[in-house]
N, C-alpha and C positions, 0 to 999 in steps of 0.2 A: 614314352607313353604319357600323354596329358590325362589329368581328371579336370574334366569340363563344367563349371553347377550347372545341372539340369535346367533349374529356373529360368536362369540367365538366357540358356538357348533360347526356350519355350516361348520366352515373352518377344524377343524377335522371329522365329523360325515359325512357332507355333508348335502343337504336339511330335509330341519326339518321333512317333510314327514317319514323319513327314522326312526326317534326316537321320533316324538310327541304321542304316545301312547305307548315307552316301559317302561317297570317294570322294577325292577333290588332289587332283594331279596336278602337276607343274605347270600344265596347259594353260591353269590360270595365273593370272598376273600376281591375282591379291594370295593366291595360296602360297607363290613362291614369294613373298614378300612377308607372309606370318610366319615359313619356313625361317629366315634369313633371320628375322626378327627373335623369334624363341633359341635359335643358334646361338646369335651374338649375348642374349640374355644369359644362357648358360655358359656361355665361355667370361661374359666380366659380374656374371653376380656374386662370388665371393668378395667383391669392390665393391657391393650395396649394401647400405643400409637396411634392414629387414623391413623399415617400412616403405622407402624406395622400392625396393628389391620385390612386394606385393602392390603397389601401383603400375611398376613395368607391366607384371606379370597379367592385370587387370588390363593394361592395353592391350597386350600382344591374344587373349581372350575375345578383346572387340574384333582384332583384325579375323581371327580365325569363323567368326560369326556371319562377317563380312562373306568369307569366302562361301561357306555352305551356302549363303542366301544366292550369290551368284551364281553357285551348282545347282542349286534347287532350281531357279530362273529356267536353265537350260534343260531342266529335267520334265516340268511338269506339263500334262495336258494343255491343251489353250484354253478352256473350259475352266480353270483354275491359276492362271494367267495373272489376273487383278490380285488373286488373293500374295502371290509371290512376287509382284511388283510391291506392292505393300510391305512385306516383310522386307522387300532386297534395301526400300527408304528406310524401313526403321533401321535396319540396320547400320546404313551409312548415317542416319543422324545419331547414333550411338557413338559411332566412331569419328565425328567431325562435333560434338557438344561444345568443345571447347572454341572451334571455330565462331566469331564475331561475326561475321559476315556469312552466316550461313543461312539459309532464304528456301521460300517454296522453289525460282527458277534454278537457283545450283543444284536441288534436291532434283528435281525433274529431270536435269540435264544429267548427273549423275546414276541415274538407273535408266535412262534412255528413252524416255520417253515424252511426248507434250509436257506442258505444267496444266493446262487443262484437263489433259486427262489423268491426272495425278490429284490434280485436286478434287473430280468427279469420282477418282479411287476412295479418298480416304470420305466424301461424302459418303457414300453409299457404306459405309463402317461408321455415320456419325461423329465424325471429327471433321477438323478444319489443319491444315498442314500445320500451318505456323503455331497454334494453340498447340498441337502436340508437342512442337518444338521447344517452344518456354516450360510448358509441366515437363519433360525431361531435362530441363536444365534448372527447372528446380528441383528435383528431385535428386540432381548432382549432389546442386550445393546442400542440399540438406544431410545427405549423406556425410557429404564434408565435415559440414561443421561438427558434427559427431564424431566424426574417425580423431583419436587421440594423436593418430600420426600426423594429424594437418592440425593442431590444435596451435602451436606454433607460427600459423599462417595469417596476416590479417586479414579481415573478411573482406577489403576492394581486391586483393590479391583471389581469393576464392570466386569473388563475383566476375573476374577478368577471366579464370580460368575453367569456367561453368559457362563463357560464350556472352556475358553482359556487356556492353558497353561502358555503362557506367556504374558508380555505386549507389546511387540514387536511383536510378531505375529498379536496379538490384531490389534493395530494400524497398521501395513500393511495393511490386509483386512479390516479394518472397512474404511481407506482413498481408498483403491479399490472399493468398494462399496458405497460410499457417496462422495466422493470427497473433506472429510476434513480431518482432523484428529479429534479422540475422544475431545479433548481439545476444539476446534475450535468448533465441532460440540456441545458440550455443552454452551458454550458463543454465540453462536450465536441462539443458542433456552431460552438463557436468556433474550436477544435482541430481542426474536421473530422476528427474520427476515426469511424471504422465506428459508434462505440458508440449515434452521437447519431441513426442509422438508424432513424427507426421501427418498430419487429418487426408484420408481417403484414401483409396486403392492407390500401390501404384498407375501411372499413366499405362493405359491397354486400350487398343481398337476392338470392337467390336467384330466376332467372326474369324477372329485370329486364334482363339483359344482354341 
């Protein structure tokens, strides 16, 4: 038995209504692959590190996300169609963040459908693909730089594994979006000061809530 955060679902899936009673069988690809995943996890996590050992645990949560949205895909009316095509992307850009090469046409090609008409999805919610793409990969790395278990890590190492190119890009947008710089923004959530606060809601589409 998994305990799942609610949150977590909600901000990909949308209200729990939507998937507190679905199944997700071997049928699918991605269920038998978080199956396989959460196995192996409890057969070598007495081998992890406990902060390892809750990073696994946080991915093998993306893949499981992953699958409901593909059940859901399969479940809902056509009438509500867009809104679970929307969910099925967030949730693959949740699970591919780390991915550098990850774009509106793979996102498209990955839940199956145009990149026009995927981009005409998230327009009609008020976003633009790629901008959602960067606010959740900073929202990664901000997480990062806070978790004491990656405190250890230097910040190009974080900005390569939040899906950045470079660390210069990195730090452009990350002081665009917070008002510090990565550095800055780490030390000062060492300090627990207000400063180290992320500014504004997590990243959400409109109509998903």
């Amino acid at each position: 038995m998994l305990d799942l955060p609610r949150e977590r679902l909600e901000t990909v899936l949308g209200p729990s209504r939507l998937f507190s009673a679905l199944t997700v069988g071997a049928d699918l690809a991605s269920a038998t692959l978080a199956s396989t995943y959460f196995r192996d996890l409890v057969r070598l996590g007495d081998r992890l590190a406990p902060d390892a050992a809750a990073r696994m645990a946080s991915i093998g949560i993306d893949l499981i996300v992953a699958s409901l949205a593909e059940r859901l895909a399969q479940n809902v009316p056509r009438s509500t169609h867009g809104t679970v095509t929307v969910q099925r992307a967030m949730a693959y850009i949740e699970a591919n963040l780390s991915d550098q090469t990850l774009d509106p046409p793979q996102l498209a090609a990955a839940v199956g459908v145009s990149l026009r008409r995927l981009q005409e999805l998230f327009h009609e919610r008020g976003r633009h693909i790629s901008d959602y793409i960067w606010e959740r990969r900073l929202e990664l790395a901000a997480k990062r730089l806070t978790d004491p278990a990656c405190a250890h890590l230097p910040i190009g190492m974080l900005a390569y594994g939040s899906g950045f190119a470079s660390q210069a890009h990195f730090a452009r947008r990350f002081k665009e979006r917070h008002g510090l710089t990565p550095t800055e923004f780490r030390l000062a959530s060492r300090q627990n000061t207000p400063d180290a606060r992320p500014r504004g809601r997590p990243a959400r589409i409109p109509g998903l809530d």
